[in-house]
C-alpha positions as protocol buffer text, in pm:
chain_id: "A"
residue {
  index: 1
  type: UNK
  ca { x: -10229 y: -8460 z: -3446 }
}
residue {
  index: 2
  type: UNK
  ca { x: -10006 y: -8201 z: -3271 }
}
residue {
  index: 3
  type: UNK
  ca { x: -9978 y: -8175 z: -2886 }
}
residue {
  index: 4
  type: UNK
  ca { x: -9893 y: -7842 z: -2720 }
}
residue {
  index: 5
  type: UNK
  ca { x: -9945 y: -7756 z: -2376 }
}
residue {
  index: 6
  type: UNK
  ca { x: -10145 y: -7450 z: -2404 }
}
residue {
  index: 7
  type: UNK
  ca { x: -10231 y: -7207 z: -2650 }
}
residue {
  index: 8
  type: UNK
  ca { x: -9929 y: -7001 z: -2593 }
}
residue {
  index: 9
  type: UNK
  ca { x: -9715 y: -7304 z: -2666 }
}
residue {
  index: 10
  type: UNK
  ca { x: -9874 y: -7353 z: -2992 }
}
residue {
  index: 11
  type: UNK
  ca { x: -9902 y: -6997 z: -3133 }
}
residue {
  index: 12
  type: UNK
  ca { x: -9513 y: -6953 z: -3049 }
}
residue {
  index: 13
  type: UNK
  ca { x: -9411 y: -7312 z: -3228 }
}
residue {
  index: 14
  type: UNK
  ca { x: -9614 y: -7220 z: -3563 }
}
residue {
  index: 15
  type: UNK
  ca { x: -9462 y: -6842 z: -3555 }
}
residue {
  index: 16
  type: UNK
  ca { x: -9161 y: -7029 z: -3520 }
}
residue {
  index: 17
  type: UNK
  ca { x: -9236 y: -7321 z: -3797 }
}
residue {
  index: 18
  type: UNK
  ca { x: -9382 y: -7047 z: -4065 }
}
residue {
  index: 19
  type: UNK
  ca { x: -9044 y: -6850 z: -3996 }
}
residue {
  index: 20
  type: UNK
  ca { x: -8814 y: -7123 z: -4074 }
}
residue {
  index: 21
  type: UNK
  ca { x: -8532 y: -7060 z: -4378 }
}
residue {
  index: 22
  type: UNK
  ca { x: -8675 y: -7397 z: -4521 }
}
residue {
  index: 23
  type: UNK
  ca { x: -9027 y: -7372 z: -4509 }
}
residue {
  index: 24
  type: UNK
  ca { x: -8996 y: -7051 z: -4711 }
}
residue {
  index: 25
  type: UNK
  ca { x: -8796 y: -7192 z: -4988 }
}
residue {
  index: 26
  type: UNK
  ca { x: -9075 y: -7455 z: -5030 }
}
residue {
  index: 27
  type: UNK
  ca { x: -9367 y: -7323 z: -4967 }
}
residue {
  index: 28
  type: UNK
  ca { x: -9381 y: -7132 z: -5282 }
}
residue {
  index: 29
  type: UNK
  ca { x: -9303 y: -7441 z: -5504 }
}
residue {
  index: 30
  type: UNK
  ca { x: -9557 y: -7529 z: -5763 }
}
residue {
  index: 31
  type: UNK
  ca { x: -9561 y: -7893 z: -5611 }
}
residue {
  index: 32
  type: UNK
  ca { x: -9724 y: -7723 z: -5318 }
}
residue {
  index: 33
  type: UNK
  ca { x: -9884 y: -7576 z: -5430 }
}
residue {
  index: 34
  type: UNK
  ca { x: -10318 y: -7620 z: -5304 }
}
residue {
  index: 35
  type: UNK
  ca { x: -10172 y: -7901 z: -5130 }
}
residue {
  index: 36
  type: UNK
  ca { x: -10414 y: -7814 z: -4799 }
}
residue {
  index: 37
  type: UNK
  ca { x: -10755 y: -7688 z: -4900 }
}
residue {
  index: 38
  type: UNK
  ca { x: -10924 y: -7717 z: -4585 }
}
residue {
  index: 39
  type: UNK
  ca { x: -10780 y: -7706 z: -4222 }
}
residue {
  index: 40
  type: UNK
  ca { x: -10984 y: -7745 z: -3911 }
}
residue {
  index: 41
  type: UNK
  ca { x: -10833 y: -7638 z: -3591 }
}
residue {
  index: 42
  type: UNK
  ca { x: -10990 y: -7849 z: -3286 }
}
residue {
  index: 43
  type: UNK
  ca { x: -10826 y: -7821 z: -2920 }
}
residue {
  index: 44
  type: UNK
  ca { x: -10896 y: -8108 z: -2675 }
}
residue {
  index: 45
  type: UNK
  ca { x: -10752 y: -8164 z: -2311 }
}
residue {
  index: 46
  type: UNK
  ca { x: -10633 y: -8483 z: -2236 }
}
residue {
  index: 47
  type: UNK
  ca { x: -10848 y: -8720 z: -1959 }
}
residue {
  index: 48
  type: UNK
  ca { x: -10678 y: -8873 z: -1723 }
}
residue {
  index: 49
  type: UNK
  ca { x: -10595 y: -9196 z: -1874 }
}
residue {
  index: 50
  type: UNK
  ca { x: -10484 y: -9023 z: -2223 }
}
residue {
  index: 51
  type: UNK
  ca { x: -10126 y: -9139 z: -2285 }
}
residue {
  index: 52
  type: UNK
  ca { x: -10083 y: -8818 z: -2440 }
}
């Protein structure tokens, strides 16, 4: 589970993440490689008791 405070948050940290010198050397890698086959992107807002 990531936590971001809004959208804006998020889209910026993953630019930021898929931009990164070493996620580009090992992305390619054959050991990888179809390591995610299916990702399911959910947002949720904290209640009020949430320690998150």
């Amino acid at each position: 589970m990531l936590v971001f405070k809004d959208m804006t948050e998020r889209d910026a940290n993953w630019k930021e993440f898929s931009a990164n010198p070493d996620w580009k050397r090992i992305s390619p890698l054959p050991a990888n490689a179809n390591t995610v086959s299916n990702i399911i992107r959910v947002s949720l807002e904290p209640m009020g008791y949430s320690q998150i």
